[in-house]
N, C-alpha and C positions, 0 to 999 in steps of 0.2 A: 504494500500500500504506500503510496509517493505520501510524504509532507502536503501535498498543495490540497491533496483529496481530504486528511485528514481534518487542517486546517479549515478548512470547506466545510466542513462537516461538524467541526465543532469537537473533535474528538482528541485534539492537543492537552484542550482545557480539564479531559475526563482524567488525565494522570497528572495531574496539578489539586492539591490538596484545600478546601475552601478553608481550611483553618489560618492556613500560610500564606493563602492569596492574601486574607485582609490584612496581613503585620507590615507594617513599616520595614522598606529595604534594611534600618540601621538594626530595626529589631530583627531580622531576619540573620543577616550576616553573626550579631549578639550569641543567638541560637545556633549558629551551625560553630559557633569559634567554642562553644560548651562541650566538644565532642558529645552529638549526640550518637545515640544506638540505632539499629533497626531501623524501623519502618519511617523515623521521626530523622535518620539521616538520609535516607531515599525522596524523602519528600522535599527534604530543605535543598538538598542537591537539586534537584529538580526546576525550585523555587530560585534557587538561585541562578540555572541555566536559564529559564524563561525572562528573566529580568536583565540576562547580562549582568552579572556582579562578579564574575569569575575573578578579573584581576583584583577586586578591591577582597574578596576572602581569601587569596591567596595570599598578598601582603599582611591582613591580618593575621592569621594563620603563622607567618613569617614571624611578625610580632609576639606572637603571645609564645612561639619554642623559642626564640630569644631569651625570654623573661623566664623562662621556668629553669633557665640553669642554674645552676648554686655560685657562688663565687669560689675562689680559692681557699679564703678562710674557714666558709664550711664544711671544704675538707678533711684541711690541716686542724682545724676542732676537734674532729672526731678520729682520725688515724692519730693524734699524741693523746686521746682516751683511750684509743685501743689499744696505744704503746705501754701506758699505764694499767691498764688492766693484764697484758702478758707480763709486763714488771712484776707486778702484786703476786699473781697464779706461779710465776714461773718457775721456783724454788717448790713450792707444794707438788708441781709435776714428772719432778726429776730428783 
């Protein structure tokens, strides 16, 4: 079945979700940057193809694995806790 038929027909709009048509592009994008699951990211994908927003969830997307990495200090916090803690044990093991 061609696009133009389906379009024609009204049948694009049938895998386009009426919950997600009414949100706001920003709420929209909000929603899909929340990893969602299942059915609720098939929709939002979707949602987002029909609108063209592809580049601007990508650079989100971009943005928010930026920000989810640790710095170096929270590291180094916890590997000289761990060094402390095989300190402490290490004599009780040998």
């Amino acid at each position: 079945m061609s696009i133009e038929f389906r379009e024609s027909c009204g049948m694009a709009n049938l895998l386009r979700s009426n919950k997600y048509q009414s949100l706001s592009d920003e709420k929209i994008l909000k929603l899909f940057n929340d990893n969602p699951k299942g059915e609720a990211k098939h929709f939002l994908q979707i949602e987002i193809d029909a609108r063209g927003l592809e580049e601007l969830a990508s650079l989100r997307l971009q943005d928010i694995k930026k920000k989810r990495t640790h710095s170096v200090w929270y590291y180094a916090f916890y590997a000289i806790m761990l060094g402390f803690i095989v300190a402490r044990f290490a004599g009780q093991l040998f």
